[in-house]
N, C-alpha and C positions, 0 to 999 in steps of 0.2 A: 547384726542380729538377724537370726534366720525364723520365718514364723513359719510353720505347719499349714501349709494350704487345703492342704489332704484333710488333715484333723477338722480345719474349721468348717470343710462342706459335707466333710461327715455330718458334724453336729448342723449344723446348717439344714441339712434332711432329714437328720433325728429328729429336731425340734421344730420344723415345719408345722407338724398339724398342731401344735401350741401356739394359742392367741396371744398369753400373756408374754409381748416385748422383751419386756425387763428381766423377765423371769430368762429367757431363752436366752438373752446376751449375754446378763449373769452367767449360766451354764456354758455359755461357750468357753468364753473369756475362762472361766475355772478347769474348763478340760485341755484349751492351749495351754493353759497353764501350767499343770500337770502333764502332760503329753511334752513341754518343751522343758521341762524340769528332769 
């Protein structure tokens, strides 16, 4: 299984200035997701 390293520190700097945790892992997790889909 290959994971999107690229993709996840996209989103990782995307969602930086967001507080909410759960909210921003949700988001990531859903865009690897999509992006390795």
């Amino acid at each position: 299984m290959k994971k999107p390293r690229t993709s996840v520190t996209k989103c990782m700097t995307l969602r930086l200035p967001y507080t909410d945790i759960d909210r921003f892992a949700d988001s990531c997790l859903i865009l690897v997701f999509l992006n390795g889909n």
